[in-house]
Structures are given as structure tokens and as C-alpha cells.
N, C-alpha and C positions, 0 to 999 in steps of 0.2 A: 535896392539891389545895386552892388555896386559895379563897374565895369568889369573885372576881373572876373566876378561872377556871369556876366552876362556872355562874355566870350568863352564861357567855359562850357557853358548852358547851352549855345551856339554849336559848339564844335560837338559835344557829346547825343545834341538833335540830328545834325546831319550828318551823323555817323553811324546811328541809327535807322536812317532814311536808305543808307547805303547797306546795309547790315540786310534790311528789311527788303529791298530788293526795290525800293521803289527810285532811287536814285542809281545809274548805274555807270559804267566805265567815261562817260563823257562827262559826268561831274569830274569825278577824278583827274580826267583831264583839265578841264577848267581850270581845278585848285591848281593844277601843274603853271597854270598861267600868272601867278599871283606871284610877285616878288616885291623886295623893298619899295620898289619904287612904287607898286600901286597895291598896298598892303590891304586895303578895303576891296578890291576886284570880285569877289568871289562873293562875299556878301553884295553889293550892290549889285549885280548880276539878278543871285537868288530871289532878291527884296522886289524887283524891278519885277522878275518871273509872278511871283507871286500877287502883285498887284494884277498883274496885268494878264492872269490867271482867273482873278476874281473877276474883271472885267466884263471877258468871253465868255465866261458861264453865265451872268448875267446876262448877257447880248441873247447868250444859245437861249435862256431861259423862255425871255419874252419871244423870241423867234418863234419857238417850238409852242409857243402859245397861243399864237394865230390861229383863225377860222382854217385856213387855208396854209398849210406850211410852204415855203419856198425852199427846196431841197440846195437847191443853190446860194441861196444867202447861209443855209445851217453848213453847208459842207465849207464853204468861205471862212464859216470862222473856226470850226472845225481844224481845219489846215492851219490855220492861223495859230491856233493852242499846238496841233502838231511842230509847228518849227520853233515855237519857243521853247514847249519842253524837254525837243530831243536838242535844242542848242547847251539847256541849262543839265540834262542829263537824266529828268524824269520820264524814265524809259516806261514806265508801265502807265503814265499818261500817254506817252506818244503812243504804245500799243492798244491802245482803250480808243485814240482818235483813229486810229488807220482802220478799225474797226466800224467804227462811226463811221466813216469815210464810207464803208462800202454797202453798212445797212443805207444809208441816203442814195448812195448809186442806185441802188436797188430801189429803194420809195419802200424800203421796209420800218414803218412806222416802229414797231414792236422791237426790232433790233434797235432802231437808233433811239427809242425811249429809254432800251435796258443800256446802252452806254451813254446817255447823259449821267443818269444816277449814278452808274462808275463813276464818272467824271467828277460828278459831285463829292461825292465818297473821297475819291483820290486828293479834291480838293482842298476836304476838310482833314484831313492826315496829312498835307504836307503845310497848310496852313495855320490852323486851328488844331493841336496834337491835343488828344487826349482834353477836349473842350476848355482848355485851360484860359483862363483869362488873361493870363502872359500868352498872346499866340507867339507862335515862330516870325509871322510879318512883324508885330509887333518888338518882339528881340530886335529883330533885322535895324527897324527904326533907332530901336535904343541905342544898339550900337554903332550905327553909323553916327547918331548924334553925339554920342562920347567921344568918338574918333575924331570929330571936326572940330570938337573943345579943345583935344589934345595937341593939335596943329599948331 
């Protein structure tokens, strides 16, 4: 696949993502951020979101797997997924965590189990689209490393 494809590939995912409702007006804004000068922003952004997406759910994963949960260690990282994805614009993560957020205020196991899975869910749709083996991080990769050849 060649570069021209990969950025096209790119643009018509998270356009989609936008379309579908799960990216919302703060992407938009982001892209608004992106000019000559730092013409990779908006991917390297996204790529960085998504790594580090995978992360926390990770983290949230073995947390919630304890004998004993710590509602405060899960709500910690919780918040933590909250401010990167309402940063990068995935609104219906950040809605899914503020949710989280208040089944653990509560020590409501049952609510904060049915929003991990969200989260998971939401994970794997803005990660991993349609289980394709080209993920979207994956693209992300691709084309930052085409762009840096380009330089």
C-alpha cells in the first residue's frame, strides 16, 4: 500500500468516525489546528490517543480484576481516558467514562462492569475497525513513517 493510499484510507476512517458520531466537534477543532507547518498534528495526536487508550483499558482491565477493587485507583484512570478523549474529540468515550466515573462514586460494580465493555467496544471501533488487520493505529504508524521518509 502506497502512501497516497494510506492517507486516503486515513482521512475517509476518521471521517467516518465523525459521520458515526463517535468523534465529535473537538476533533474538528484539532484538525482546525493543523497547518503547513505541523502538517502530521492531527495524526500524531490521534496515534498517541490511541496507544495510550490501549494502555488504560489494559490498566482498567487488571484493576477491575482484583480480589478487592480499589474504586479509586479505577476512577484515576478512568479520568485519565476521560481527558485524553474529550482532548482528541472522542465524545462518546468521554460519555461512556463520566458514566464510569459515577457507577464507581457509587461502588456500583454492575454499572462500572457494563461501562468497561463500552469502553472496550468503543476501543475496538476506533482502533481495530471492522477487525481488520490494517488497524487504524496501525495506518497511523504507516503514515507517520512515510511522512518522515518524506522530509
Amino acid at each position: 500500500m502506497d502512501f497516497k493510499q494510506l492517507q486516503i484510507g486515513w482521512v475517509k476512517y476518521m471521517n467516518k468516525l465523525v459521520e458515526d458520531g463517535i468523534l465529535d466537534e473537538q476533533y474538528k477543532q484539532l484538525q482546525q489546528l493543523q497547518d503547513e507547518s505541523t502538517p502530521n498534528f492531527v495524526l500524531e495526536v490521534v496515534s498517541l490517543f490511541f496507544d495510550d487508550s490501549q494502555k488504560i483499558i489494559y490498566e482498567l482491565e487488571r484493576a477491575l480484576a482484583q480480589p478487592i477493587v480499589d474504586y479509586k485507583i479505577i476512577d484515576a484512570y478512568v479520568h485519565q481516558l476521560k481527558g485524553s478523549s474529550s482532548s482528541v474529540g472522542a465524545g462518546k468515550v468521554k460519555e461512556v467514562c463520566v458514566k464510569f466515573r459515577e457507577s464507581c462514586e457509587n461502588q456500583n460494580k454492575e454499572g462500572w462492569s457494563n461501562r468497561y465493555w463500552q469502553l472496550v467496544d468503543l476501543s475496538q471501533q476506533l482502533c481495530y475497525p471492522n477487525n481488520d488487520a490494517m488497524s487504524s493505529r496501525g495506518v497511523c504508524s504507516k503514515v507517520i513513517q512515510c511522512m518522515q521518509k518524506e522530509e
